[in-house]
DSSP file (Angstrom, degrees, kcal/mol; ACC not computed):
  #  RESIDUE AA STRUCTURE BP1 BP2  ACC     N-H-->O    O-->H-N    N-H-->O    O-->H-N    TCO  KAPPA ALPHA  PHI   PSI    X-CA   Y-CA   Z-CA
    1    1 A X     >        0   0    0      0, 0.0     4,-2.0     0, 0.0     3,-0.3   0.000 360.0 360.0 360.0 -58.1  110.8  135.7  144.9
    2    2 A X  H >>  +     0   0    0      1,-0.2     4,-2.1     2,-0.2     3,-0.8   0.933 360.0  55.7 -21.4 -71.5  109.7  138.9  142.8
    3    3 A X  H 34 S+     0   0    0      1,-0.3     3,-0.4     2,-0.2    -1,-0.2   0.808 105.8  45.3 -63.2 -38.5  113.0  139.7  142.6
    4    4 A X  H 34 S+     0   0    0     -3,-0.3    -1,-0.3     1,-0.2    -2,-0.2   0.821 120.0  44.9 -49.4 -53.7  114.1  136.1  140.9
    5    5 A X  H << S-     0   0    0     -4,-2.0    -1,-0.2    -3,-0.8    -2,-0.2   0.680 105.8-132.6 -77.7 -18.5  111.1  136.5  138.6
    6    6 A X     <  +     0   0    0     -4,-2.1     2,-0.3    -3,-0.4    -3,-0.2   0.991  61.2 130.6  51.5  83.7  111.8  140.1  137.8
    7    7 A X        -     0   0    0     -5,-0.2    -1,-0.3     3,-0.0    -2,-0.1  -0.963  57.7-115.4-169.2 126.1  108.5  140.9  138.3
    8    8 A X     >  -     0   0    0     -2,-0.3     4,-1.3    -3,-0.1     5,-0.2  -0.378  23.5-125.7 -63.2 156.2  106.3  143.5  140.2
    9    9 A X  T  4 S+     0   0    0      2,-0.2     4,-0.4     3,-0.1    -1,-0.1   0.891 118.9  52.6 -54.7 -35.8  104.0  142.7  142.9
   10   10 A X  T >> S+     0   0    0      1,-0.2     3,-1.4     2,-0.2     4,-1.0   0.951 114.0  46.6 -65.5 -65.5  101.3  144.4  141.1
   11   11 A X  H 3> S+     0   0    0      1,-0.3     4,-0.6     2,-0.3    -1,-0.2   0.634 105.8  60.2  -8.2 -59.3  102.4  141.9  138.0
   12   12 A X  H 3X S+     0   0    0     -4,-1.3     4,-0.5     1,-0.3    -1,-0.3   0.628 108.1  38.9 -76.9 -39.9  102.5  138.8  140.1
   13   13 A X  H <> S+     0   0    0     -3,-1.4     4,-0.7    -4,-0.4    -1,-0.3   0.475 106.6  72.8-106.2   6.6   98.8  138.8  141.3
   14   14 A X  H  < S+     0   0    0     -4,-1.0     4,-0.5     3,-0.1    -2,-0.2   0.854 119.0  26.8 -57.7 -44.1   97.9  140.2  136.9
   15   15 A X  H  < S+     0   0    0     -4,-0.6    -2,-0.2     2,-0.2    -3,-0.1   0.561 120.3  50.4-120.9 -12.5   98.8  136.6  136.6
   16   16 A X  H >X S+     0   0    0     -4,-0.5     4,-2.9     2,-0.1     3,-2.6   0.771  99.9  63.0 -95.6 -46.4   98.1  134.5  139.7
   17   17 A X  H 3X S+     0   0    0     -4,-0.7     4,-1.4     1,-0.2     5,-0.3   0.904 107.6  41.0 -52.3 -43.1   94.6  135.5  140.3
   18   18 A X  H 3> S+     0   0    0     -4,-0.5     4,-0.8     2,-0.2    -1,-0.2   0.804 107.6  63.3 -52.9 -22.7   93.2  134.1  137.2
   19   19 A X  H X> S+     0   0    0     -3,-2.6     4,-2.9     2,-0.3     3,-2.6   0.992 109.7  42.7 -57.6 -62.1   95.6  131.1  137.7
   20   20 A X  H 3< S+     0   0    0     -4,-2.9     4,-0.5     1,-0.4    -1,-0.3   0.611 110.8  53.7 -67.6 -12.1   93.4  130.4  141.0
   21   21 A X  H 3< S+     0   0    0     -4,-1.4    -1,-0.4    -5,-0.5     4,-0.3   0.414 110.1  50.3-100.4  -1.5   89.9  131.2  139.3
   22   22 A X  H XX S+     0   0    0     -3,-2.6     3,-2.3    -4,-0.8     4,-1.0   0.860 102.5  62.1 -74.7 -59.5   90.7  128.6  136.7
   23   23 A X  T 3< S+     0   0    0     -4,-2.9     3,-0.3     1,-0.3    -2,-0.1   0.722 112.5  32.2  -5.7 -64.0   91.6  126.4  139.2
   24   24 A X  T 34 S+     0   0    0     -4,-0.5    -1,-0.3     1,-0.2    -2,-0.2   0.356 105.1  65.2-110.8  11.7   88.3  126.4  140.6
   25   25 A X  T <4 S+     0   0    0     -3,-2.3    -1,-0.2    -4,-0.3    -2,-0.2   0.299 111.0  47.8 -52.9 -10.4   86.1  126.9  137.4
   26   26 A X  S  < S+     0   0    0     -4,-1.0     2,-1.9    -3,-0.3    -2,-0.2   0.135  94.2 104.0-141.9 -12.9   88.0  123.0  136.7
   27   27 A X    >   -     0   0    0     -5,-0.5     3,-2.7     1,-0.2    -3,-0.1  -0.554  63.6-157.0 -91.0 110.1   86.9  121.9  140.4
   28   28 A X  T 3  S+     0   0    0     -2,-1.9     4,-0.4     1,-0.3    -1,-0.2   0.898  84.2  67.4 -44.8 -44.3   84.3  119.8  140.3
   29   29 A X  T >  S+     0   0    0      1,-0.2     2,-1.4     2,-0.1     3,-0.9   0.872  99.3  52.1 -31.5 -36.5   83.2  120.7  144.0
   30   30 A X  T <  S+     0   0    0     -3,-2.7    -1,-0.2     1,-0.2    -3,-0.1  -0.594  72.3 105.5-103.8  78.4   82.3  124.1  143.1
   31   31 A X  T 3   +     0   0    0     -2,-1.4    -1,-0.2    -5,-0.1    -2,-0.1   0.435  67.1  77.9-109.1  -9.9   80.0  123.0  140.1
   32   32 A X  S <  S+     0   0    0     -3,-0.9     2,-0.3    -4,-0.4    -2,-0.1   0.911  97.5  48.8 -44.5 -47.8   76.9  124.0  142.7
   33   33 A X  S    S-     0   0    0      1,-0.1     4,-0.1     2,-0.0     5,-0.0  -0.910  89.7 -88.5-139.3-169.1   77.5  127.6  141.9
   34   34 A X    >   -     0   0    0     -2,-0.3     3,-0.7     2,-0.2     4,-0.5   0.314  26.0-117.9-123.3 152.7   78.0  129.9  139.2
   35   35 A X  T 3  S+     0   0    0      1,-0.3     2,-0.3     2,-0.2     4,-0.3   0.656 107.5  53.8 -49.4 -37.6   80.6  131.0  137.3
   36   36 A X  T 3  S+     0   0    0      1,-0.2    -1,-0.3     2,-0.1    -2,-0.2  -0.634  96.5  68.5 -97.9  74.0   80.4  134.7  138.2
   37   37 A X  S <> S+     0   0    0     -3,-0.7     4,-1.1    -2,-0.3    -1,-0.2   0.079  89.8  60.9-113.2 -27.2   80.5  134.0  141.7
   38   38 A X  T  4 S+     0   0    0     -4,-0.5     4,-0.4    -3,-0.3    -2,-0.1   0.574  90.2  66.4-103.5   1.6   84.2  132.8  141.8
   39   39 A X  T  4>S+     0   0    0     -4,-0.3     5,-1.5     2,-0.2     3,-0.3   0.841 102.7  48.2 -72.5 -38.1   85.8  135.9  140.6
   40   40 A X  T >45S+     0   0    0     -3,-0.2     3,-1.1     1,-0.2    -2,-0.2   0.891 108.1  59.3 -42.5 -36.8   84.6  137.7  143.9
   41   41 A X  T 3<5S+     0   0    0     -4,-1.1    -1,-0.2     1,-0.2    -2,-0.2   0.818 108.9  39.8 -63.2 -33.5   86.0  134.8  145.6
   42   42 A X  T 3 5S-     0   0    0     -4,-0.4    -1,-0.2    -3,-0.3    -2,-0.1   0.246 125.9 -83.9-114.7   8.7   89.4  135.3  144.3
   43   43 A X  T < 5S+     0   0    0     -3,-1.1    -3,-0.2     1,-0.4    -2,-0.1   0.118  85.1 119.5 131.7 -30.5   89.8  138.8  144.5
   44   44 A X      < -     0   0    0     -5,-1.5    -1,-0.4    -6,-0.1     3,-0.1  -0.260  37.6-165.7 -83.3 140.8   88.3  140.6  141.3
   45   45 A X  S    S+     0   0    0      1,-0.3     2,-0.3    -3,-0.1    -5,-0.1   0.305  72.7  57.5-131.6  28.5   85.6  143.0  142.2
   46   46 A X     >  -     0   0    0      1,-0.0     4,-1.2    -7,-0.0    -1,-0.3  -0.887  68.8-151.5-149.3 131.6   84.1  143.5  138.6
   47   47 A X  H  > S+     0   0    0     -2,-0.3     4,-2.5     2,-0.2     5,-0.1   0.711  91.9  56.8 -82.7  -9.3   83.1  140.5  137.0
   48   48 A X  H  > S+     0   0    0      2,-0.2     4,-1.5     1,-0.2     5,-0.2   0.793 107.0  49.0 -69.4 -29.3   83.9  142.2  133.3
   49   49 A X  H  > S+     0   0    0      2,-0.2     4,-2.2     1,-0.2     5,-0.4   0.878 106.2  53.5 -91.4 -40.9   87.3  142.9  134.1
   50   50 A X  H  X S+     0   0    0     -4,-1.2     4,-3.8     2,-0.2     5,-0.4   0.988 110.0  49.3 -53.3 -65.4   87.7  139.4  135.3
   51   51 A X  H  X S+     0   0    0     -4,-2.5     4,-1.7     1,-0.3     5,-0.2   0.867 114.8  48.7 -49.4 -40.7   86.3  137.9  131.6
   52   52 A X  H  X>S+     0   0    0     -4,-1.5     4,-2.5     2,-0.2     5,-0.8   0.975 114.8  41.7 -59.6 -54.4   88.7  140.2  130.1
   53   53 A X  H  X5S+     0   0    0     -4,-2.2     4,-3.8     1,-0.3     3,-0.3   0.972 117.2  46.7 -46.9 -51.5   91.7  139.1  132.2
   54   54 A X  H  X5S+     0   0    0     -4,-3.8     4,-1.6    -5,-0.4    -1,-0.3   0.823 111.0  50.7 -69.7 -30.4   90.9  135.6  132.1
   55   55 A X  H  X5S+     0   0    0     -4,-1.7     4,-1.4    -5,-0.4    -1,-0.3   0.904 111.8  49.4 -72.5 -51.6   90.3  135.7  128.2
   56   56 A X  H  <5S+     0   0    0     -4,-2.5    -2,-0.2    -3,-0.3    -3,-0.1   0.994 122.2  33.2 -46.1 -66.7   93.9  137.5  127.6
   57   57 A X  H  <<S+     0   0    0     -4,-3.8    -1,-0.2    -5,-0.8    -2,-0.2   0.830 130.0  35.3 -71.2 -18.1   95.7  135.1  129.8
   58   58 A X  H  < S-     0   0    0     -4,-1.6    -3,-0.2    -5,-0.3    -2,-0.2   0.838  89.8-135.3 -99.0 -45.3   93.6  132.0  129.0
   59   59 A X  S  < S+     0   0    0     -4,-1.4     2,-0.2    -5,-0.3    -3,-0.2   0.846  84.0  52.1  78.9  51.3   92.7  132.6  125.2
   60   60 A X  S    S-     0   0    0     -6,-0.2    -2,-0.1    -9,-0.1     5,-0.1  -0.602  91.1 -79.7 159.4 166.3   89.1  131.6  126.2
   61   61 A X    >>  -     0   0    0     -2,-0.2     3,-2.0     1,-0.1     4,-0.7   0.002  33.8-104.0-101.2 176.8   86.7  132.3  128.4
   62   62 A X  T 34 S+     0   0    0      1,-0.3     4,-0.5     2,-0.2    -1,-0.1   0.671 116.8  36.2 -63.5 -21.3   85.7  131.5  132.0
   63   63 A X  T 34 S+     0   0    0      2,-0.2    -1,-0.3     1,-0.1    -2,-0.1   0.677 103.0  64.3 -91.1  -1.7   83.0  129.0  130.9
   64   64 A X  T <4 S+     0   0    0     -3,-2.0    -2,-0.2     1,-0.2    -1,-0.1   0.514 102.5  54.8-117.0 -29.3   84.5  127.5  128.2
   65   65 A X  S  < S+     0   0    0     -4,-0.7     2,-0.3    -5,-0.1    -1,-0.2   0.776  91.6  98.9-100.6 -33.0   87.2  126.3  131.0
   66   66 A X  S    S-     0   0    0     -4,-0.5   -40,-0.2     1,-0.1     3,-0.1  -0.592  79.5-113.0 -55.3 107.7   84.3  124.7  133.2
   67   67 A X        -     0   0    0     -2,-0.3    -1,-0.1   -42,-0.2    -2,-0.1  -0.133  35.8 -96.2 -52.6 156.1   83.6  121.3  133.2
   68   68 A X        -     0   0    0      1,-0.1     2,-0.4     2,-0.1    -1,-0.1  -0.113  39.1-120.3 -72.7 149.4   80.4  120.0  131.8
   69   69 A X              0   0    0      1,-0.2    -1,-0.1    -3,-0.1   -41,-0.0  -0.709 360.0 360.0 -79.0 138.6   77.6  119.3  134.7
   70   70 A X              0   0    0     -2,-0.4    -1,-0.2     0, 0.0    -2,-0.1   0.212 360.0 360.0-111.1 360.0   76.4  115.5  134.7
């Protein structure tokens, strides 16, 4: 699959983890808790480096992608 994509491993999770913390920033289920909780969840062990990542790839930021609480 890497190879197909021409792509590193390292590369491959630069681009998936965020995929999968947007994912569930956009799931209503998880609107119980907090925004910095779900970058531990998915792998990131600094929540600044996560806002960076996610802002790079996203071109806006990890709340901004959260639907509104009713």
């Amino acid at each position: 699959m890497l190879a197909q994509e021409r792509t590193s491993l390292e590369r491959s999770i630069m681009i998936r983890r965020p995929q999968h913390c947007r994912q569930a920033l956009e799931d209503p289920s998880q609107l119980g808790g907090t925004v910095g909780d779900i970058p531990y969840s998915c792998g990131f062990g600094d929540v600044s480096h996560f806002n960076r990542r996610y802002k790079a790839q996203f071109d806006c930021s990890p709340g901004e992608s959260r639907p509104p609480r009713r």
